[in-house]
C-alpha positions in Angstrom: -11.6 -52.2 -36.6 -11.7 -51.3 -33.3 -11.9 -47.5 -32.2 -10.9 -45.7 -28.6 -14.0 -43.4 -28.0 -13.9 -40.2 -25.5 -16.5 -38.8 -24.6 -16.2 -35.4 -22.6 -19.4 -34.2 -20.7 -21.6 -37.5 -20.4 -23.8 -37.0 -17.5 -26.8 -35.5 -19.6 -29.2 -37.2 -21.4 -27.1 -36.6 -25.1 -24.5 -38.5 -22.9 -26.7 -41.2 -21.4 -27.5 -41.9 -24.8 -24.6 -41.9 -26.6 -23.2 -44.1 -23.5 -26.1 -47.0 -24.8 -25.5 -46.3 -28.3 -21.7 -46.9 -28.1 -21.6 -49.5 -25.2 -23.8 -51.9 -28.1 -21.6 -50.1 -31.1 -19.3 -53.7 -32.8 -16.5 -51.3 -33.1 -16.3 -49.1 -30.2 -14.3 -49.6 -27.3 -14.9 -46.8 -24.6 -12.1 -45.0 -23.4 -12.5 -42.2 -20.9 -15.9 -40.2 -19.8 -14.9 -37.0 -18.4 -17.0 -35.0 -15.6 -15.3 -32.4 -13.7 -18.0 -32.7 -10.9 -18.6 -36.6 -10.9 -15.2 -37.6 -11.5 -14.5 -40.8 -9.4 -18.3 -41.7 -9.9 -18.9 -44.9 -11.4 -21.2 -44.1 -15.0 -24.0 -46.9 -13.7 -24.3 -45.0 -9.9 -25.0 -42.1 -12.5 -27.4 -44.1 -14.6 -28.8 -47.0 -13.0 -30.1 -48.0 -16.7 -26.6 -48.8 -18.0 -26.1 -51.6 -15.4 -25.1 -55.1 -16.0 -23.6 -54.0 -19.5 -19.5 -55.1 -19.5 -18.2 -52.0 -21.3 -19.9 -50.0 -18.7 -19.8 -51.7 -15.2 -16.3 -50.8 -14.8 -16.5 -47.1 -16.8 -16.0 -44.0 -14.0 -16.1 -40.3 -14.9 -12.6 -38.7 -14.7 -11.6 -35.3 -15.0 -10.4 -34.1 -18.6 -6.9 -34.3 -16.9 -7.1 -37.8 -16.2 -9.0 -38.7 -19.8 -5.9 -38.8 -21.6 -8.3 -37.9 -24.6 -5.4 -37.7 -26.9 -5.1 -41.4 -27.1 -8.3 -41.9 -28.4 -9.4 -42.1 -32.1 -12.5 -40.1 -31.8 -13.8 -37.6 -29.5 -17.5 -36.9 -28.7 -18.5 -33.3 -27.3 -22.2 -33.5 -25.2 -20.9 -30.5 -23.4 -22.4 -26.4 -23.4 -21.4 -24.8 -26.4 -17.8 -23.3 -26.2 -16.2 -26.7 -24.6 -15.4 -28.5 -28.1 -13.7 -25.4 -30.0 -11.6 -24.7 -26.8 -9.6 -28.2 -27.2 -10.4 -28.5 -30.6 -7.0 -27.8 -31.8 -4.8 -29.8 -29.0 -6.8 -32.9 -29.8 -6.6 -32.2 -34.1 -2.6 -31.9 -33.2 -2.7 -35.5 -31.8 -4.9 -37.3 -34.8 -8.2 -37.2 -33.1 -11.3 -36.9 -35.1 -13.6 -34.7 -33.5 -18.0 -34.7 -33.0 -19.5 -31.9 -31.3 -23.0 -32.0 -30.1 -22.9 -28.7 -29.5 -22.7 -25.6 -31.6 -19.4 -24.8 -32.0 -19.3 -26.1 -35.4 -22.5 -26.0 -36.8 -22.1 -22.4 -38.3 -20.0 -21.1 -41.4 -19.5 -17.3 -39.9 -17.8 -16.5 -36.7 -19.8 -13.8 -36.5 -23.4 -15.2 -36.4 -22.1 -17.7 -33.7 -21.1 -14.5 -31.4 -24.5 -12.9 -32.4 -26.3 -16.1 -31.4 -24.4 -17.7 -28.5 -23.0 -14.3 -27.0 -19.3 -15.5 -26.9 -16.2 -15.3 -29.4 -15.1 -18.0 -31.3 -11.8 -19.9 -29.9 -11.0 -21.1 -33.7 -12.8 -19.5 -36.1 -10.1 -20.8 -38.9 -11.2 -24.1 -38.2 -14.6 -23.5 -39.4 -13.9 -23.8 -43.2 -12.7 -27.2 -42.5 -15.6 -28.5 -40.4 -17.9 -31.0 -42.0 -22.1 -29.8 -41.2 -23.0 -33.7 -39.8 -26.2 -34.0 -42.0 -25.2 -37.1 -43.7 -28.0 -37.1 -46.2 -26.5 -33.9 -47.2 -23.0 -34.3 -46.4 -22.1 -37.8 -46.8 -19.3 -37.5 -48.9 -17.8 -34.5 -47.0 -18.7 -36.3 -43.8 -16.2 -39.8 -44.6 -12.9 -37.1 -45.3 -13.9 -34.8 -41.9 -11.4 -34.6 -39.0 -14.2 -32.4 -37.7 -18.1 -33.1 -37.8 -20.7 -30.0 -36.3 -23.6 -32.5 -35.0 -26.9 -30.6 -36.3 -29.4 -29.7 -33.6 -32.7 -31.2 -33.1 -35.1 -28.9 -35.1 -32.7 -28.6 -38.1 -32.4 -32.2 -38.6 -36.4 -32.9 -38.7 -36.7 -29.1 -40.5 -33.9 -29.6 -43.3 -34.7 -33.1 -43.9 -38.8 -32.1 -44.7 -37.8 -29.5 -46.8 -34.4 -31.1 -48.5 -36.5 -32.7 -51.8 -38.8 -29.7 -52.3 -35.7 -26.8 -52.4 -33.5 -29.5 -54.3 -35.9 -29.8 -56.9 -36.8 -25.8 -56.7 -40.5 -26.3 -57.0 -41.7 -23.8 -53.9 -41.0 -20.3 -53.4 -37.9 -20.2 -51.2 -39.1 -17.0 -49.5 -42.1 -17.9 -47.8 -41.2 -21.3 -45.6 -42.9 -22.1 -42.3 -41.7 -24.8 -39.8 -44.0 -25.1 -36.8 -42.3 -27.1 -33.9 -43.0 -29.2 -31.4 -40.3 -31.1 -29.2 -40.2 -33.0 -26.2 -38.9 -31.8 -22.6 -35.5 -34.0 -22.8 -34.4 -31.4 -26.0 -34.0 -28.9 -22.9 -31.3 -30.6 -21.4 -30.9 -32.4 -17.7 -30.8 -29.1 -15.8 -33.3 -28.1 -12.8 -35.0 -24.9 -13.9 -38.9 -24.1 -13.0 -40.1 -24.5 -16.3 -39.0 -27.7 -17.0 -40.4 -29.5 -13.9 -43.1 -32.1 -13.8 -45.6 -29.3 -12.8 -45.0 -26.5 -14.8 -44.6 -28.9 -18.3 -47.1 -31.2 -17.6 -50.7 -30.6 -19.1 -49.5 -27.6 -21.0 -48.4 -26.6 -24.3 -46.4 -23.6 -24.8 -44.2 -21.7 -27.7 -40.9 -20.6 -26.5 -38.1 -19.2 -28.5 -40.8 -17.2 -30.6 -38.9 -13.8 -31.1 -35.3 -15.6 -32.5 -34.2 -19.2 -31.5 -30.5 -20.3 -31.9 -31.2 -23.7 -34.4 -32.9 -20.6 -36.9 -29.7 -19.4 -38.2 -28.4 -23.1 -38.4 -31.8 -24.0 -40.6 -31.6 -21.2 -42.6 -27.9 -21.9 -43.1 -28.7 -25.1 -44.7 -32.0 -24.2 -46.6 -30.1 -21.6 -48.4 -27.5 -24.6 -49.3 -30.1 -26.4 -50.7 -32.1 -23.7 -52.7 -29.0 -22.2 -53.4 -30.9 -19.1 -53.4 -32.0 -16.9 -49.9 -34.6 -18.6 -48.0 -37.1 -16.8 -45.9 -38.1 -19.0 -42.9 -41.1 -18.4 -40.0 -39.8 -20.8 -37.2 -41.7 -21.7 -33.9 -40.7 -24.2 -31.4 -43.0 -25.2 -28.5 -42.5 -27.7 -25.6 -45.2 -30.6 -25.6 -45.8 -32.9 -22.5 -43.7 -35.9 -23.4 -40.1 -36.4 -22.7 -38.7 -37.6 -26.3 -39.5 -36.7 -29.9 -39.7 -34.0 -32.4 -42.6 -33.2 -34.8 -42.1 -30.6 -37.4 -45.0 -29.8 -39.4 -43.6 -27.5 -42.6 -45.6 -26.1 -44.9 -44.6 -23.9 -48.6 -46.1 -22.7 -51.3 -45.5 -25.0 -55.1 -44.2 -23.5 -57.7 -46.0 -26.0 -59.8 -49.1 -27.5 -59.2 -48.4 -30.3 -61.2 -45.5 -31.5 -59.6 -46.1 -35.1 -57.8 -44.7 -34.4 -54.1 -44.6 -37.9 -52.9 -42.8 -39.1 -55.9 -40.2 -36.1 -55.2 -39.6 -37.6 -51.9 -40.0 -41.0 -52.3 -37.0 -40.8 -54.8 -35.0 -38.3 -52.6 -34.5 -41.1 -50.0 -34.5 -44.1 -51.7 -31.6 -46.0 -50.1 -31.3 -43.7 -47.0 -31.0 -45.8 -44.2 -32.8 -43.6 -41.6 -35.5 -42.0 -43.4 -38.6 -43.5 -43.8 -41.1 -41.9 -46.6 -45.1 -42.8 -45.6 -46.9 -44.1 -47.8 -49.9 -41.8 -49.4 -52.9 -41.4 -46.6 -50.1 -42.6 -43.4 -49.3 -39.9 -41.1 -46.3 -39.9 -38.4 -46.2 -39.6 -34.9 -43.3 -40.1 -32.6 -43.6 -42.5 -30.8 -43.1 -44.7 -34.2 -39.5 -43.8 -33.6 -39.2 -43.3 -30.0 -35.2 -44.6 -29.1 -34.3 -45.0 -32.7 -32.4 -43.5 -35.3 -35.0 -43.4 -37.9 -36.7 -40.3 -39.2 -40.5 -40.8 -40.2 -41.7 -38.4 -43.1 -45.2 -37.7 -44.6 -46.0 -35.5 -47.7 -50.1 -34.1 -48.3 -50.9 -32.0 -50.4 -53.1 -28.9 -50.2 -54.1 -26.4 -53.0 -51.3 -24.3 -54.3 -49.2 -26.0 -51.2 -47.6 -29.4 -49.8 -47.4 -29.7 -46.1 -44.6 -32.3 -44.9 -45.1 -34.3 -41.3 -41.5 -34.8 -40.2 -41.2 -37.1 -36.3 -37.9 -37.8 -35.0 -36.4 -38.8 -31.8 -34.7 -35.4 -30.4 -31.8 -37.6 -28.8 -31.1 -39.9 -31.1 -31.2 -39.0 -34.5 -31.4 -35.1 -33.8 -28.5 -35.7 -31.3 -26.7 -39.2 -30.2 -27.7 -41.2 -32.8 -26.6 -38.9 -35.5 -23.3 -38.8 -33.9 -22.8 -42.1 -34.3 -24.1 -42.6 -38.0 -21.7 -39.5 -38.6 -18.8 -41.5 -36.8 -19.2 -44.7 -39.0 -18.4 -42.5 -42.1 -15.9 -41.3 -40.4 -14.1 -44.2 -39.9 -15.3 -45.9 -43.0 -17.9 -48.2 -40.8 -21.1 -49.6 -42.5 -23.2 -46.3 -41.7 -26.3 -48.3 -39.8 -23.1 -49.9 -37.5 -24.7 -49.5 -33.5 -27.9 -47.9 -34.7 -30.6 -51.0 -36.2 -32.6 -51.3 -32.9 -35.9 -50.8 -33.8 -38.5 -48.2 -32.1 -39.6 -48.8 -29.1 -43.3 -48.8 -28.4 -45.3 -48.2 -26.8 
């Protein structure tokens, strides 16, 4: 099977690396690229690392006009939030399955989208029907979508550390901490002062402390899990390093006697992309700089199990995620495009 992929706003790094993941994908052909400001611009004058690749040589950015997305079988959104849900329907109409990157289909309530990214929701009645792109959550869900809501960054590495523990109900929903720490790239490609080499470099800083957007999306899917409220303490802070996330999560057992690593060890057997350490191991990210795979450590502590999560921020907390999600989608063997390993160091 061979599928016609658009991809609309691909001059970021989300695009950049959806353009490598795809261009080495078995069964994706690329169709259009669109850029408003670059359109005419050959993809490889854009991103001198995609040279010498066939399906990209000859690949130029066009405007959405000249995309002719609708011919496509699937559409990927690395755009701003509010981009996907305003074509959303016109490309639904014409049988394309839809991925957004962004936002606009990550929460359940029209409402706490508004609260969170200040605008008003262009479909809100599409909402029920989108898909939440987790597949070890979702996977089932995920194969039937027309439309999939790409989880951020943070909630990937956050939900998937905490996933066995609420499952199981053996810690107390209401008193959850994720501490954050995520490289420069999860800002995006965009010139502001304090994401220059200067200001980033040999620093550490929290950001976001007061309310960040990916907490209502966490919390979304914690409560899923526990099937209960969830109280969550979430703090993100920029590190020096371009790539990777590392969540360290901590909660309080239930029961003391419950054997953590088991829990997990269980939890993911068979899951392609997550990789349980072994007792005494400990992750860091460069063990999964460039690839899909999600690294995950369990220690216990008195009355308490901390959980290590690493994860590349634009691949499986963005790109790479996409694509997994579009193999379901299309009935694809779910590692299709995605079994490079790390690279390090």
């Amino acid at each position: 099977m061979k599928l016609n992929v658009g991809l609309v706003g691909g001059t970021g790094y989300t695009g950049v690396e959806l353009l490598r993941l795809l261009a080495q994908h078995p069964n994706a052909v690329l169709h259009s690229i669109t850029s408003r400001k670059d359109a005419g611009t050959p993809v490889v004058n854009f991103f001198p690392s995609l040279r010498g690749h066939p399906a990209l040589d000859k690949l130029a950015f066009c405007t959405p006009d000249e995309a002719r997305l609708t011919e496509c079988d699937v559409v990927f959104f690395a755009t701003p939030h509010g981009v996907a849900m305003s074509q959303a329907e016109t490309l639904l109409a014409a049988g394309v399955k839809i991925i957004d990157l962004a936002a606009d289909f990550r929460l359940r309530d029209s409402a706490e989208f508004e609260r969170w990214y200040k605008m008003p929701h262009a479909c809100p009645h599409l909402l029920e029907e989108a898909v939440y792109g987790l597949p070890e959550i979702n996977r089932e869900a995920i194969r039937q979508a027309r439309i999939v809501g790409n989880p951020g960054c943070y909630p990937t590495a956050v939900q998937l550390g905490f996933l066995p523990l609420l499952e199981a109900g053996v810690v107390a929903a209401d008193a959850l901490i994720a501490d954050c720490k995520s490289g420069v790239s999860g800002a995006g490609r965009v010139a502001e002062l304090s994401k220059i080499f200067p200001e980033v470099t040999d620093n550490f800083a929290a950001y976001g402390v007061a309310g960040h957007r990916h907490h209502p999306e966490i919390e979304q899917g914690l409560r899923r899990m526990a099937g209960q409220p969830v109280q969550l303490t979430f703090t993100p802070h920029l590190v020096p390093m371009i790539r990777g996330i590392f969540a360290t999560l901590y909660a309080t057992l239930m029961d003391d006697s419950v054997d953590v690593q088991a829990l997990f060890e269980r939890r993911y057997a068979g899951e392609p992309f997550v990789d349980v350490l072994p007792v005494g191991r400990l992750p860091e990210t460069r063990s999964v700089r460039a690839s899909n795979m999600v690294r995950i450590a369990v220690v216990r502590r008195p009355r308490g199990v901390t959980v290590l999560v690493v994860e590349d921020n634009l691949v499986k907390g963005a790109a790479g995620q996409a694509v997994q999600n579009m193999n379901l989608m299309f009935g694809l063997p779910e590692t299709a495009g995605l079994v490079a390993l790390p690279v390090s160091p």
